[in-house]
Each structure stands twice: as C-alpha cells, then as structure tokens.
TIFI-648710 format. One record per residue (C-alpha): residue number from 1; x, y, z. Coordinates in steps of 0.05 Angstrom, whole numbers, padded with zeros to 5 digits. Layout:
! TIFI-648710
<r NUM <X Y Z>>
...
This chain:
! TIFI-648710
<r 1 <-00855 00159 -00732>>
<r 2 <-00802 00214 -00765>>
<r 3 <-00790 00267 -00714>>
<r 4 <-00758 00328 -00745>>
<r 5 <-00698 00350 -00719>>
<r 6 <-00656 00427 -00732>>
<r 7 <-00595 00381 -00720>>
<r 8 <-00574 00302 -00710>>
<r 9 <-00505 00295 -00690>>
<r 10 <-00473 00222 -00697>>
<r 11 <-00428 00207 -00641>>
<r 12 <-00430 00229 -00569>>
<r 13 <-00360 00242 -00568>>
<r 14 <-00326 00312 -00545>>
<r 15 <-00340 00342 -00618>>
<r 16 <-00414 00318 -00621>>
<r 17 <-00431 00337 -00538>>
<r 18 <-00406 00404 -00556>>
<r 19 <-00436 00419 -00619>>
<r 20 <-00505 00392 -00593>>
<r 21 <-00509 00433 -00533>>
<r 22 <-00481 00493 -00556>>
<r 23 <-00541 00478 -00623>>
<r 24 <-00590 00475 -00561>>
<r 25 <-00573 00530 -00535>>
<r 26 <-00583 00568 -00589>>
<r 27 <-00660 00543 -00588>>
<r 28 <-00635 00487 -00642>>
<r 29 <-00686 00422 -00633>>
<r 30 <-00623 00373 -00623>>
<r 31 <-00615 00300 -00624>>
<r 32 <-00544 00262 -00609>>
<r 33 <-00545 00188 -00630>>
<r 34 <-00495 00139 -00589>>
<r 35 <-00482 00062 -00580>>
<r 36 <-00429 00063 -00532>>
<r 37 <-00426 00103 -00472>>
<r 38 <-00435 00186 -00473>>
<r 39 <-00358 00221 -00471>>
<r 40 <-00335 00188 -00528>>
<r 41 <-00251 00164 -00532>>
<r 42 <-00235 00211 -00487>>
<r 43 <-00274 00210 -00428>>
<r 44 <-00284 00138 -00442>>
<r 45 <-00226 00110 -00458>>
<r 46 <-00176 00159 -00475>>
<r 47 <-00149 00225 -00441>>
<r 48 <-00193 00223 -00373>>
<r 49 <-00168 00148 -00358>>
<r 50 <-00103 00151 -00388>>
<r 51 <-00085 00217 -00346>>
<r 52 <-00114 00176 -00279>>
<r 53 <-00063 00122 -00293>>
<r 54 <-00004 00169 -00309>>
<r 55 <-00016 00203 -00231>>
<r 56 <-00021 00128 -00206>>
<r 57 <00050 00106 -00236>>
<r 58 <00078 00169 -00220>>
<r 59 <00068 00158 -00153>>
<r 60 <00129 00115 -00148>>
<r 61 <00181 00171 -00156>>
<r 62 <00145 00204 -00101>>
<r 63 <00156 00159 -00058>>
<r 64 <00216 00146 -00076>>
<r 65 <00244 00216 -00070>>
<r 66 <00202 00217 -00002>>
<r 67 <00261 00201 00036>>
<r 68 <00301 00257 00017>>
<r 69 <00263 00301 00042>>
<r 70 <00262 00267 00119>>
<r 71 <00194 00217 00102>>
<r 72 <00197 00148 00132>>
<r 73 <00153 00107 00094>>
<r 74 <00174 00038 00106>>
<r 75 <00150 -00016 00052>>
<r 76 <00107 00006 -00004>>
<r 77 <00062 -00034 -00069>>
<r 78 <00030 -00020 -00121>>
<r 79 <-00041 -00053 -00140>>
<r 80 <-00054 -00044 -00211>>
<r 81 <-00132 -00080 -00200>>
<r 82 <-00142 -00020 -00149>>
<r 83 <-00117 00031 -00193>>
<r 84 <-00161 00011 -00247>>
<r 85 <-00220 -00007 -00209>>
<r 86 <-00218 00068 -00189>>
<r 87 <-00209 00095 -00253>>
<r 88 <-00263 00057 -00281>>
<r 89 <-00313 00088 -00227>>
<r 90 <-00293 00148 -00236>>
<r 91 <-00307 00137 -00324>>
<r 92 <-00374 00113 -00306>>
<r 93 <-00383 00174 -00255>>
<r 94 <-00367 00223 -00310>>
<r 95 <-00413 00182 -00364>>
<r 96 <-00471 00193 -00325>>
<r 97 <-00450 00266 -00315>>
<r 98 <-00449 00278 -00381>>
<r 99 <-00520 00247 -00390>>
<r 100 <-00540 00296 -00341>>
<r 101 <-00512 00353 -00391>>
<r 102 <-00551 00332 -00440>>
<r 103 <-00615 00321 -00400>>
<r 104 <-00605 00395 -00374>>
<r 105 <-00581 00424 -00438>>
<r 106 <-00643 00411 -00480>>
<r 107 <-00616 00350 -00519>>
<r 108 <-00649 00285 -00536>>
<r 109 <-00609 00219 -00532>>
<r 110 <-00617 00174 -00577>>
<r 111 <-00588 00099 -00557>>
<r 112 <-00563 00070 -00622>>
<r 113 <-00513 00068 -00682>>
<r 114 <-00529 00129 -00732>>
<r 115 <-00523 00115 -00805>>
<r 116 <-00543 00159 -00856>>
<r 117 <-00604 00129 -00895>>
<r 118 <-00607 00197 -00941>>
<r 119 <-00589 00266 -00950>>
<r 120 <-00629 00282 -00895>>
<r 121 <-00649 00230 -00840>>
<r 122 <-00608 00184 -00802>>
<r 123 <-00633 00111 -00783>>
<r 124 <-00619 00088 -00716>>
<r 125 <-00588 00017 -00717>>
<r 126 <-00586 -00038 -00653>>
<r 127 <-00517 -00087 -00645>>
<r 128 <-00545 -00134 -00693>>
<r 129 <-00551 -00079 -00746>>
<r 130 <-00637 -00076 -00748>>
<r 131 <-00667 -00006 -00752>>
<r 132 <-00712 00015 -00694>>
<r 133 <-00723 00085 -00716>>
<r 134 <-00712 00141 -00768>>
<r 135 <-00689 00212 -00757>>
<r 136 <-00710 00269 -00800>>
<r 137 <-00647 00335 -00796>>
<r 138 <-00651 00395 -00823>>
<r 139 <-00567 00390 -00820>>
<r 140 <-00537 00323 -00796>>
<r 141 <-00467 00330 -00761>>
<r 142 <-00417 00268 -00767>>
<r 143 <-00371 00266 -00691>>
<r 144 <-00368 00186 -00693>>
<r 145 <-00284 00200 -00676>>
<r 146 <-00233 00153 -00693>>
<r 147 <-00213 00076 -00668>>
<r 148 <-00146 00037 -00660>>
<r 149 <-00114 00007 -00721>>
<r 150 <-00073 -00061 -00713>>
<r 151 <-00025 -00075 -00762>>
<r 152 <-00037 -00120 -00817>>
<r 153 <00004 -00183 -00789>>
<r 154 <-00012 -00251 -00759>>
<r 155 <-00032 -00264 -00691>>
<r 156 <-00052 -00183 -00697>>
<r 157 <-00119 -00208 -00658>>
<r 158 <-00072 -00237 -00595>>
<r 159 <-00056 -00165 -00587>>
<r 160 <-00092 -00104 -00538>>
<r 161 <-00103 -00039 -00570>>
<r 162 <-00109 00019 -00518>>
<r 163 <-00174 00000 -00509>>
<r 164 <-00171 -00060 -00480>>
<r 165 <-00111 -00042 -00427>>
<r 166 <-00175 00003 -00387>>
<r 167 <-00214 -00057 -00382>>
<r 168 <-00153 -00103 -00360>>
<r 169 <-00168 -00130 -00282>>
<r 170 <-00090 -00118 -00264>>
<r 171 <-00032 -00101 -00312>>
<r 172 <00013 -00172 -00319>>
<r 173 <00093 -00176 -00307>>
<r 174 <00107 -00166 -00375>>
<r 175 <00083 -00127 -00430>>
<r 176 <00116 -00114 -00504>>
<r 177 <00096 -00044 -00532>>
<r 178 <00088 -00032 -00603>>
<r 179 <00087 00038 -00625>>
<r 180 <00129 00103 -00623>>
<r 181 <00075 00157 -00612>>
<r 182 <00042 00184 -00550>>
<r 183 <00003 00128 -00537>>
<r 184 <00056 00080 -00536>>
<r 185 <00109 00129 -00503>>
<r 186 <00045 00146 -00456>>
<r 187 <00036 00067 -00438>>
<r 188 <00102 00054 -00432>>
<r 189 <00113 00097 -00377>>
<r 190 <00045 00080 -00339>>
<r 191 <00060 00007 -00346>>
<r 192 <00140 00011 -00327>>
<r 193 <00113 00060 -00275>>
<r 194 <00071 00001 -00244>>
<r 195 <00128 -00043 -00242>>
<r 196 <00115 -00074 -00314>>
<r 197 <00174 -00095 -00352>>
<r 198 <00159 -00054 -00412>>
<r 199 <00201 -00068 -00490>>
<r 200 <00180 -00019 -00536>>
<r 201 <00195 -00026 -00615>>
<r 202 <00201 00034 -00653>>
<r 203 <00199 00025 -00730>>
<r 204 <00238 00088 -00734>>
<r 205 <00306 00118 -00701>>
<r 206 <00266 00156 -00655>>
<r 207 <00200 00166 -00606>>
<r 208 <00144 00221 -00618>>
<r 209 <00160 00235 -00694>>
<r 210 <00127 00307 -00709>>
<r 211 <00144 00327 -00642>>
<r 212 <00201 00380 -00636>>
<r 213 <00261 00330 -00644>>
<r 214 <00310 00356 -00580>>
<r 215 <00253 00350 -00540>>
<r 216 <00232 00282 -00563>>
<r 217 <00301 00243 -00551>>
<r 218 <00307 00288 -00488>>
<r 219 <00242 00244 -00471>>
<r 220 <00272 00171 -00496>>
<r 221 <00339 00176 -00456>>
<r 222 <00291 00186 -00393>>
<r 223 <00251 00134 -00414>>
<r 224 <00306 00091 -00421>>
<r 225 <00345 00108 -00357>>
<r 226 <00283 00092 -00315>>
<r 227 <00283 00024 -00343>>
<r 228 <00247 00026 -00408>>
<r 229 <00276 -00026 -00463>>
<r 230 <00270 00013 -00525>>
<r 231 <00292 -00025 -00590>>
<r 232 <00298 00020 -00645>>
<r 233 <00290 00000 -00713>>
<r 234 <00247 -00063 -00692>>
<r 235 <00184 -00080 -00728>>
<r 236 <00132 -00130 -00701>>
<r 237 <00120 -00185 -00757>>
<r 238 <00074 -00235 -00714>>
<r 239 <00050 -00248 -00648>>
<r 240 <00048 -00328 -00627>>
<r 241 <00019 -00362 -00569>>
<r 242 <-00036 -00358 -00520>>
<r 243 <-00071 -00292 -00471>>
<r 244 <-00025 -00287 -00422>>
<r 245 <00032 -00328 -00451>>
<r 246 <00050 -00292 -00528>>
<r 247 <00116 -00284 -00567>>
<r 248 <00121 -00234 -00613>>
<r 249 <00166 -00235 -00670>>
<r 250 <00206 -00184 -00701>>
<r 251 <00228 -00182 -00782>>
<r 252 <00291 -00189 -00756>>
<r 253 <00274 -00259 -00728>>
<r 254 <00278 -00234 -00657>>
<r 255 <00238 -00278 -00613>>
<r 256 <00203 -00232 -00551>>
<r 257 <00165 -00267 -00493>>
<r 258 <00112 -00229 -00451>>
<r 259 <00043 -00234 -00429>>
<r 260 <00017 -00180 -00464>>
<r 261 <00022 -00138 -00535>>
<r 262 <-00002 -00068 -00533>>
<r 263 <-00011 -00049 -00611>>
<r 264 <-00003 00028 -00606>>
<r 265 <00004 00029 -00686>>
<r 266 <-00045 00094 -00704>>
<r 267 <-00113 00113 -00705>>
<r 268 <-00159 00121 -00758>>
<r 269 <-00230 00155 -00767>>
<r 270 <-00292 00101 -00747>>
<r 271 <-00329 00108 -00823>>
<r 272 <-00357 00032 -00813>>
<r 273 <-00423 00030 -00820>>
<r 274 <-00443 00095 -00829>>
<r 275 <-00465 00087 -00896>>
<r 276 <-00439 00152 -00935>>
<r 277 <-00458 00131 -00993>>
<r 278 <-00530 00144 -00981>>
<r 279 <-00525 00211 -00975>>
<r 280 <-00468 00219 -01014>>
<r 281 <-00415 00242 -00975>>
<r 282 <-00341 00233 -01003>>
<r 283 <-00290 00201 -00973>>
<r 284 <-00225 00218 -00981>>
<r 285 <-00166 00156 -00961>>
<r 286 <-00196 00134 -00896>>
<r 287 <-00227 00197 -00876>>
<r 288 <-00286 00254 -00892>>
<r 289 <-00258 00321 -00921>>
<r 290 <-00286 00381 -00888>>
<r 291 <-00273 00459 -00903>>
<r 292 <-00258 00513 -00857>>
<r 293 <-00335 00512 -00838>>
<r 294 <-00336 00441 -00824>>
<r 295 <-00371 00416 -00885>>
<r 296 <-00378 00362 -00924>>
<r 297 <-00389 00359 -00997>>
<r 298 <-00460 00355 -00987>>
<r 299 <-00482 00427 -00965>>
<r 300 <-00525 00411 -00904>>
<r 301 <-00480 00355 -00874>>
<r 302 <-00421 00370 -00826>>
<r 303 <-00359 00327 -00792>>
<r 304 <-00321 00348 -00735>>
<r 305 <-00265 00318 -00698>>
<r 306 <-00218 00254 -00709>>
<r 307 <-00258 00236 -00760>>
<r 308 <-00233 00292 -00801>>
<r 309 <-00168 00271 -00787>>
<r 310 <-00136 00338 -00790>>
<r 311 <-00110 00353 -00717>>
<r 312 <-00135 00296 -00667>>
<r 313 <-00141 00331 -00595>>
<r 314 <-00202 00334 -00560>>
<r 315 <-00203 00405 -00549>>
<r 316 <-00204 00418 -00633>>
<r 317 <-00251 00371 -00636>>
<r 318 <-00296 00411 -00586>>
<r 319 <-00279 00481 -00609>>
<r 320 <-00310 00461 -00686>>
<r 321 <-00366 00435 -00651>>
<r 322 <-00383 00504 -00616>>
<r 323 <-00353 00535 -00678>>
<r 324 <-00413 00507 -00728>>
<r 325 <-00468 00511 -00674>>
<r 326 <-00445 00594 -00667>>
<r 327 <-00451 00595 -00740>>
<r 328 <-00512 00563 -00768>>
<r 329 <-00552 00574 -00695>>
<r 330 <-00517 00634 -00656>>
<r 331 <-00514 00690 -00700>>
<r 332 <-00437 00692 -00690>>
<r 333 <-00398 00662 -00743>>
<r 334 <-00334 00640 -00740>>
<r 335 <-00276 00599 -00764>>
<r 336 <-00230 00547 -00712>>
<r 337 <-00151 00568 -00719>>
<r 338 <-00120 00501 -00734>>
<r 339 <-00048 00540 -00742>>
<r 340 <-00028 00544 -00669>>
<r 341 <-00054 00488 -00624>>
<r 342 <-00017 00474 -00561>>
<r 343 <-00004 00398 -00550>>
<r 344 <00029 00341 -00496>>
<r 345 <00049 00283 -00488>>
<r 346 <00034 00262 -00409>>
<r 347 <00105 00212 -00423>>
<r 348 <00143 00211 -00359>>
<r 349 <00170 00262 -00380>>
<r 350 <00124 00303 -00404>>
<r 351 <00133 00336 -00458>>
<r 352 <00089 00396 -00490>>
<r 353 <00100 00444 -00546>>
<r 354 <00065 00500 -00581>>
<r 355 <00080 00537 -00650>>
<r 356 <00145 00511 -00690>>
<r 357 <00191 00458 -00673>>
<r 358 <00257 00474 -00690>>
<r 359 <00259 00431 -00756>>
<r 360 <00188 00465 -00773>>
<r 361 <00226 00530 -00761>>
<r 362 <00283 00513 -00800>>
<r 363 <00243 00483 -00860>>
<r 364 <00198 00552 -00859>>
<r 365 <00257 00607 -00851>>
<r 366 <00324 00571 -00857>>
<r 367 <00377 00561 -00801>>
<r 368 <00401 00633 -00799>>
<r 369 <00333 00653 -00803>>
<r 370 <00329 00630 -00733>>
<r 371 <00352 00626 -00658>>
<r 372 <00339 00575 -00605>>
<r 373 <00341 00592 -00539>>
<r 374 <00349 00529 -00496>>
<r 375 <00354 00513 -00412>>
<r 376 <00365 00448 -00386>>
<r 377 <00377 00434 -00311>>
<r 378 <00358 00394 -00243>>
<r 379 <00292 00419 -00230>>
<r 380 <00295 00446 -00157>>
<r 381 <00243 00383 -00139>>
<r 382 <00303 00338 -00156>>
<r 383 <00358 00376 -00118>>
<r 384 <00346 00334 -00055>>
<r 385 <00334 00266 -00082>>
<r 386 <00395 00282 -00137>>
<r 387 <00358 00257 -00200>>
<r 388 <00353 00263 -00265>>
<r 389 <00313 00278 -00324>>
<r 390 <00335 00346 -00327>>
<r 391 <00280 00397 -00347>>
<r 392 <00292 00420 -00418>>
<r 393 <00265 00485 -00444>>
<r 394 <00265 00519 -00522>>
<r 395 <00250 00584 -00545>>
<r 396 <00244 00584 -00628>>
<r 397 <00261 00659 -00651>>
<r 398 <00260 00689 -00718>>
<r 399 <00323 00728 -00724>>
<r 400 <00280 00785 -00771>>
<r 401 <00227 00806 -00725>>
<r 402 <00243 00760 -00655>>
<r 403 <00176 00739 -00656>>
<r 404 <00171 00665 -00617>>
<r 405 <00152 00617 -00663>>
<r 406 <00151 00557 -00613>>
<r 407 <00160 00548 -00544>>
<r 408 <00175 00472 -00522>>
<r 409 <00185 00440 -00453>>
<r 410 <00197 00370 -00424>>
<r 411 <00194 00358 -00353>>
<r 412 <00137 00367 -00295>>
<r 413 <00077 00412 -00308>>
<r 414 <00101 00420 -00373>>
<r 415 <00034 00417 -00411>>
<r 416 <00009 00467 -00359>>
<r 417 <00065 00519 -00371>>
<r 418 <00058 00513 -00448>>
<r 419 <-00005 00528 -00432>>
<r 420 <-00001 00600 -00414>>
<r 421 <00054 00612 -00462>>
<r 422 <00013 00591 -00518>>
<r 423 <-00038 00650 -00499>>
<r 424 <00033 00688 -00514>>
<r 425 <00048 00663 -00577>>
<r 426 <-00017 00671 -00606>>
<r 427 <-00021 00744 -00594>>
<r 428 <00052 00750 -00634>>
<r 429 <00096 00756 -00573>>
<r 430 <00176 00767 -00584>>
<r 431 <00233 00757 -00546>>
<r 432 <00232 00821 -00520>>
<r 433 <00164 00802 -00487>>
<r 434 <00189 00754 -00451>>
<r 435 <00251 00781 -00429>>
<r 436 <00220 00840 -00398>>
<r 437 <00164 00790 -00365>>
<r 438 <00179 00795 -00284>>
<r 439 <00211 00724 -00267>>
<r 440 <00178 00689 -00217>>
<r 441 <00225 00654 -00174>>
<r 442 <00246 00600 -00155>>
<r 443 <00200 00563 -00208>>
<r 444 <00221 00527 -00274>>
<r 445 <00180 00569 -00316>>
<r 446 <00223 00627 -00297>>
<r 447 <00268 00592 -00347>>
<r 448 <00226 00628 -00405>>
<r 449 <00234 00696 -00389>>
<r 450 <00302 00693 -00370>>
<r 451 <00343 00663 -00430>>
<r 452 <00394 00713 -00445>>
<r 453 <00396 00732 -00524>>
C-alpha cells in the first residue's frame, strides 16, 4: 500500500537526520529511508570514530611528557583491539541514539535502499535489489552522502579504504598510506601514534592541498619528525600479494612491503543505484547540481550534503538540511552561507583555518593588498618536556580596510580556537578588533590578539 508522505529523505546521514526532524517538527508527515546503520559517514564511520582514535594515539605524547612534569609511570602499551573495540561500542551506542531521535521526533524509518521509481515516490529496495514497498512524497530529499574512491590500478581490491580500518580487530606493524588529504594525514598520525610504521605517498610536493600552504608543511615537518615516512612525489601503481603480507608498487618501480594499504585517494557522492533517471534528475560529472535552495532540476526534489559535492563537512551538510525544512515547512526561509566555513584537520598537529589562506588572499587582492600576521613558538605545554611542533598562528589582513580575511592555526585545540574566531570573522572583524580584545594569559590563543601591526 502507497503511504503519502510531505517528505522522503534518502539517506540517514547528518544532512537527511536533520532535514527530517527539523520537516517534523514543523508538522511535516516524514519518512527517512536507510540500509546501513542511522548516523550516516560520520557517526558511523567517519568523524565520531576517527576523533576517538586520534585521543587514543595521542595518548602517547602524554605519557611521554608525563615525566616532566614529576609522573612515574613505569612501563606502558598500547592495545589497538581495545581501542577499537571501544570505539565501536560507543558507534553502536550513538546509532541507537539516533534511532531514538527519530522515534521521539515524529519520523518514520524506513529499513531499506531508496531509489527513485518517479517524480514522486521512492521504492524501497532489500540487499539483493527486490522492492518491498513504495513511497508516495510530496518533495523527496536526496542525503545518500558520499563513499571512498580507490584508484583505478591493480591489486586496488588488496587495499582498505577508511572504512575498513574501523572494522580492523587490531592495527598490524606495518601500514603504507596512500593519500595526501585529511584522511590520510588524519590516519597517518593515528596509526604512527599506535606504534604503526606508517609510509605515506603523496602524488604532489606537499600534504593538505587547499589548505593554507604555511600551515600545511608546518603540519608535514611534524609529521615527519615524529616518525612519519613521507615520500613525496610517489604514486601507487599496484598492490601485490596476500591480506596481511602486500607490496605495493610505485611508477617509479619502488617496491614497498607492509601488511596493510590504506587507499585515502578521495571521495565521491554514492549515486549507485538510485536510479535518477526515473525521475529525471541531472547529473552533473559524478555528482547532483543543486541551487542555493537545495534543488534539483526537478522542482519538488532536493539534495543535500556530500552528495552535492560542494563543501563536504558534516556540519554544511546539516545546516542545508534545517535550511530546506525552515523553508518549505517553517515559515522561515533562508539560504546556507557556503563563503566562510570554518574547517580542521584533527592531524597531529592539528591544523584548522577559517576565511582566506594566504594564497586565496593573494590570488583575490594581490601581495600588497595584504598583511600576514604570524606567531610560532613552544606552546607553554611543551616548555617542560622541551618539544617541538611549535604552535603556528596567521592572521590574513587586507591592507585597505584591515578587515581579517583568515585566521589559521596548527597546534593543540586548534580547531576549537578557530572556532570562536570564526564567529569574529563572520561579523567583519579587523585588526583593530582584535588588538584591542583583552589577552587572556598565559594561553596560546592570546597569540591572536596580540600580534603587533
């Protein structure tokens, strides 16, 4: 039997879960169709578990640095199974939580794969692709996200994506990663952090490429010094052998042993099996074009999040979700500010940045257009163990009006710092802002507002 519906969203990832309950709230009748597990990437397998395993490995410069400050500690391990037995409980604890939103909010789940069967239902598919129901929407909202890409070379298959490393039973010796964005640089660092031996090829001449540069090599020479093999310039051009036992090969003939690949080689929007074409919905390379409302080309069907492929974070992802339920539901119409988004990269170092890098900056007002204010030091947390990274901090100026166009940091709590000083930035702060802001001392982020000009 149809059931009509004010709204069926695909995907119970961040984008959907938001857009559905904030629809229900509204008094929207709301379904949410899923096949995998409610929370989508990143509650699933993505930011949630990823940010567990960073605190884990970061545990070992803690205890490190514990006698400098006058802790004994005698012998200490690490066990990788324990660290990811406990992360996995604690996925599974927030999947049924966000069951329970749903449950409370007024939303009906709907176990399945969603593909469009027309303009204006959705047919609810089972693993071995057989219909056991159709939808009927009003408006149909696509949040199905995005999935790991491997690259198109043999042995591809021997390889993990990120993926599989949260469903690993214990990390191995050693591990080969493939990739110079966050995910890799993120990896990296959990897995050297956990006593893996870590190699990581970078196609390029350097890590986190759209990232402000400075700030980006300030995070590979840490990487590096705590023990990170980076090889520059290396591409991957097969993977040999057995799970457990593989070799990958480079183009440049190198041969690399290890017991595990991790292919952190890009994302891409999850359009199999939806069937588009149904309803007519374009598709534009390897993802669906929306407009500043969210739309599609068809006037009653909507796509949030990765799937868009415009700025992958979870929280944008959420934001349009509550963005198009406010609009069509809530009376309240409004637009989601893609132009300053805050982001990090939980490396070890972090790193986090909002507005202009300094090569955005440069490319947008020329180089005597602007000023960079910059700080690097020992963070006081270092001054008794004696160790590096140094904490480096940027201030982007325009020279014409001293507005801050970007403010970047790498070191500890940076994403939390950039955090407040995006709220700054967004409401057109200058330099004179922060200079006149009352340091609070003795704290890194005094750094900001103390630059001299």
């Amino acid at each position: 039997m149809t059931q009509p519906f004010d709204l069926v969203v695909i995907g119970a990832g961040s984008g959907g879960l938001a857009a559905a309950k904030r629809a229900a709230s509204y008094g929207a009748r709301v379904a949410i169709v899923e096949g995998d597990r409610v929370g989508g990437t990143c509650v699933i397998r993505g930011c949630v578990p990823k940010k567990l395993l960073v605190y884990g490995s970061a545990m070992r410069h803690l205890l490190a640095d514990a006698p400098s400050y006058g802790w004994s500690l005698g012998s200490t391990s690490s066990d990788s199974a324990e660290l990811l037995r406990r992360v996995r409980a604690e996925v599974d604890r927030l999947n049924q939580l966000h069951i329970g939103f749903l449950e409370k909010g007024g939303v009906e789940l709907v176990r399945g794969w969603g593909r469009l069967a027309d303009a204006h239902s959705v047919a609810v598919v089972d693993g071995n692709g057989q219909e056991s129901q159709r939808l009927q929407a009003e408006r149909i909202l696509i949040a199905v996200g995005g999935r790991p890409h491997r690259p198109a070379i043999p042995g591809a298959e021997l390889g993990w994506v990120s993926d599989d490393l949260f469903e690993l039973e214990r990390f191995p010796e050693r591990v080969v990663v493939v990739g110079a964005g966050f995910i890799a640089c993120e990896f990296a660092g959990i897995l050297n952090g956990l006593g893996v031996q870590v190699t990581q090829l970078v196609r390029g001449d350097h890590l986190l490429r759209g990232f402000d540069l400075e700030s980006a090599r300030a995070v590979q020479e840490a990487m590096q010094a705590d023990g990170i093999d980076i090889r520059l310039a290396h591409s991957p051009a097969a993977i040999e052998g057995q799970p457990g036992e593989l070799t990958l090969i480079t183009e440049g003939g190198e041969r690399i042993s290890c017991n595990g690949v991790l292919l952190a080689t890009g994302r891409r929007p999850f359009l199999e099996g939806l069937n588009l074409e149904a309803a007519g919905v374009a598709v534009e390379g390897h993802r669906i074009p929306v407009d500043a409302d969210q739309g599609t080309n068809v006037p009653h069907i909507y796509a949030v999040g990765d799937v868009t492929d415009r700025i992958n974070l979870t929280p944008v992802a959420i934001d349009e979700g509550r963005a198009l339920a406010d609009t069509l539901w809530g009376g309240k119409p409004r637009r989601v500010n893609h132009e300053l988004v805050a982001s990090a990269v939980f490396s070890q170092p972090e790193l986090s940045g909002v507005g202009l890098t300094e090569e955005q900056a440069i490319e947008r007002h020329g180089a005597e257009g602007i000023q960079v204010h910059r700080a690097r030091f020992r963070p006081m947390s270092q001054a008794l163990p004696a160790r590096d990274p140094k904490v480096l901090l940027k201030l982007i100026v325009e020279r014409a009006s001293r507005r801050v166009l970007g403010c970047h940091m790498v070191g500890e709590h940076a994403a939390e710092i950039i955090q407040m000083a995006a709220i700054a930035i967004g409401m057109g702060a200058t330099k004179a802002d922060f200079d006149r802001t009352m340091a609070l001392h003795p704290s890194v982020a005094e750094e900001f507002v103390t630059m001299p000009n």
